[in-house]
N, C-alpha and C positions, 0 to 999 in steps of 0.2 A: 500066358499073361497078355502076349500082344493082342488072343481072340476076345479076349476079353473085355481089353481097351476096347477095340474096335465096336464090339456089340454094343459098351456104355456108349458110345461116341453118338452110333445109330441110334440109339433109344434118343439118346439128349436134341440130335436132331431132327426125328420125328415127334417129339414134344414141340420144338420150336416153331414146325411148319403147321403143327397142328393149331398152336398158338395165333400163327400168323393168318391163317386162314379165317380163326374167329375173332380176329381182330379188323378183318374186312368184313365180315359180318354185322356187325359189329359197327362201323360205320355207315353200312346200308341201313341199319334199325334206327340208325342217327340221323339222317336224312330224311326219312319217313316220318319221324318226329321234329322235323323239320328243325332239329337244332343243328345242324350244320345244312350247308348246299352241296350242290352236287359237285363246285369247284373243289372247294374244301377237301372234300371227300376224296376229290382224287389225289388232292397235291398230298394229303395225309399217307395215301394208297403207296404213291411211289414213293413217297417215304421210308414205309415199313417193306419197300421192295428193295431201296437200299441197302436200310438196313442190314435188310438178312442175309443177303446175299453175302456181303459184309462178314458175315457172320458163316460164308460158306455154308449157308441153306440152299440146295435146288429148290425151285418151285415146283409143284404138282398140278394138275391137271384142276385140282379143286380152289386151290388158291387162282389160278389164273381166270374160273370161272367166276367165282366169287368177284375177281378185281372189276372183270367185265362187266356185272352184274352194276357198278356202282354207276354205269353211262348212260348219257341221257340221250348219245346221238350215237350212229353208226360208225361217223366215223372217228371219233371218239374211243371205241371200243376197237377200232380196226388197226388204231394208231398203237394201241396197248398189245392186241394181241401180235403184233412183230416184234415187239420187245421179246413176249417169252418162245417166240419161236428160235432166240439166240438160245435159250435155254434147252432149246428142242422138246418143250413141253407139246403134246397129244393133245390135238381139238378130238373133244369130246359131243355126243347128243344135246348135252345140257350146252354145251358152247353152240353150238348153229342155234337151238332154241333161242338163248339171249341176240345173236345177229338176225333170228327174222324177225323177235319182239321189236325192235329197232330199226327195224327195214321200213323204210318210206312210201314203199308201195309194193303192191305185188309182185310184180316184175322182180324186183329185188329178191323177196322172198323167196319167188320159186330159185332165184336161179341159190342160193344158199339151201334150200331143202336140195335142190340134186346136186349139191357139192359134198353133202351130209352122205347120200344114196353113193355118189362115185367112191367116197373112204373108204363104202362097206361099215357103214353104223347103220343102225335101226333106229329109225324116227319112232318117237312115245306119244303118249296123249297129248304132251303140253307140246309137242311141235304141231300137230296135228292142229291143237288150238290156235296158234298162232297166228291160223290163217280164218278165225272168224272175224278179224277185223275189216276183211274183206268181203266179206258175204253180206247182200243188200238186201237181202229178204229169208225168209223162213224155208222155202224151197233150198234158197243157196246154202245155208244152212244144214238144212237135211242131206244133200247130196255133201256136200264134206264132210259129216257121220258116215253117209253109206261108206265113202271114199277108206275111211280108217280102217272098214275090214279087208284090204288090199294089203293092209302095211301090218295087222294082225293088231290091231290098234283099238284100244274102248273110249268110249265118250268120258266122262268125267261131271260134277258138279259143275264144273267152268264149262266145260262145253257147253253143257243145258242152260248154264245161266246166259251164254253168249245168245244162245238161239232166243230164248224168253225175249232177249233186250230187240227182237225183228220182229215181235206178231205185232200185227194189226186188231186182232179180237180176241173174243174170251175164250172160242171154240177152241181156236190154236194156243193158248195159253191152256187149256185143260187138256190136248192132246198130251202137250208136253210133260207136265206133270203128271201123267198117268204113265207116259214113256219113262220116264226117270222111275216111280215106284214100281214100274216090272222090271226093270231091270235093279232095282237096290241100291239103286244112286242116290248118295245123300241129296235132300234138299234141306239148304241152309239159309242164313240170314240176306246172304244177298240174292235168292233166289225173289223172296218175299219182297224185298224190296223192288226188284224188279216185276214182279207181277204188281205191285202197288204203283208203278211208276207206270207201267203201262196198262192200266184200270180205263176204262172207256168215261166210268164213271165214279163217283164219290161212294153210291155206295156198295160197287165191289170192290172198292179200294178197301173198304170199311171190311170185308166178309174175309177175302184174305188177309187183313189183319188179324180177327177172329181164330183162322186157321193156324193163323203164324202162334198163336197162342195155346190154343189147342195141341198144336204137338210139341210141346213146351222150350220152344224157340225164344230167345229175350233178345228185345227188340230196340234200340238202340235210337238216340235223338235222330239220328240219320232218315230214319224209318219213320219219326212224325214229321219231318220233314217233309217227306217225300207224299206222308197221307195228305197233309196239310194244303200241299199244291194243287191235290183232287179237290181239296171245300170251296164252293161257289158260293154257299149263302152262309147268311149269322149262324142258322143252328149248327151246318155242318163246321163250322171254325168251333163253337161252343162243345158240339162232340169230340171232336181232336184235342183240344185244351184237356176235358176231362178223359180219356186215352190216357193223355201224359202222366196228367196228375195222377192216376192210379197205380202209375210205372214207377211213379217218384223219380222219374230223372231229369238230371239238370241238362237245363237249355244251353244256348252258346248263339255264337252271334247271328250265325246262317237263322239258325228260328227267330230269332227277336227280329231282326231284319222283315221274315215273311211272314210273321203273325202282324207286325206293324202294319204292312201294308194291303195284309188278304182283310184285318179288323177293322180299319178305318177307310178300306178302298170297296166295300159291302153297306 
């Protein structure tokens, strides 16, 4: 009887933690949707850390990432993770990942990548990514690809969309995209936008729209936005208008704001 108690005990509270973790989720999606902030968000957070605790729940490794996950500053998240170090909860990959997202510069970053490397974890794609925000050109870029088959590490959609957001021209924006289709790398909505965003001109802006359509990608207000920025003259603002209109999607303020002013400033 007593193993039995014990087992219901464990089941009831691995349901809880489970709970508790998509309840921080759960606020992250709430924030994103900008119905709460990120204050909010945490004072929420320690709440249901009370809670549970309260409740004789350890935390996990996934909850603590999850909670970290809700910070907007480093140290923010630095302050959180000595809380569950009382707990003796395990930093994990996905834990340095969110401290170098949040790292202020590089310096910071690496020195949290060889703090990852001293535990004895293995850095992934998304750590690896973490450091395109540092890379100032398309070279710098590629040498932090090469860099990943060091750590046994692949590129990603994020990757490629990271490098996309450094060419200068179309050559290296078709290199890319040829790299990503030999290797099987999805290209997705925000790749498109970023080849649309960085168009030399209106109308390659126009031709990778085409494409985004062609491999039946749907493209989103963000996306006539972004074309909309490339139209210099009347026809090309009149072409974008009908884009839209064919997509049937509804505008919002960022467009009506820059149709106002690309329509009447032509």
């Amino acid at each position: 009887r007593h193993f039995l108690n014990q087992k219901m005990t464990n089941t009831t509270t691995k349901k809880i933690a489970q709970k508790w973790r998509q309840d921080l989720l759960d606020l992250k999606e709430r924030v994103k949707q900008k119905q709460l902030n990120t204050e909010q968000a945490l004072m929420t957070a320690q709440k249901l850390k009370k809670d549970n605790k309260e409740k004789s729940v350890k935390p996990n490794f996934d909850i603590q990432n999850a909670h970290i996950q809700l910070c907007d500053t480093l140290e923010q998240a630095k302050k959180i993770l000595d809380e569950y170090r009382i707990d003796s909860v395990p930093l994990t990959t996905t834990t340095f990942n969110i401290l170098i997202s949040l790292s202020p510069d590089q310096t910071t970053a690496t020195s949290y990548f060889n703090k990852l490397l001293n535990l004895g974890l293995k850095p992934n794609t998304y750590t690896l990514n973490g450091f395109t925000a540092y890379c100032k050109t398309v070279e710098e870029g590629r040498e932090l690809i090469r860099s990943m088959n060091k750590y046994e590490v692949k590129p990603n959609t994020q990757t490629y969309n990271a490098l996309l957001s450094l060419t200068t021209n179309d050559n290296q924006r078709a290199e890319i995209i040829t790299a990503m289709e030999d290797q099987g790398i999805e290209i997705n909505l925000v790749t498109f936008n970023t080849l649309i965003s960085r168009s030399t001109t209106f109308k390659n802006a126009v031709n990778y729209y085409q494409d985004l359509k062609l491999r039946n990608i749907k493209p989103t207000i963000n996306t006539f936005i972004t074309l909309l920025k490339k139209a210099t003259t009347k026809s090309e603002i009149i072409q974008t208008e009908q884009l839209l209109k064919d997509e049937s999607i509804k505008t919002n303020n960022n467009w009506d704001r820059l149709h106002n002013s690309k329509k009447y400033g032509c």
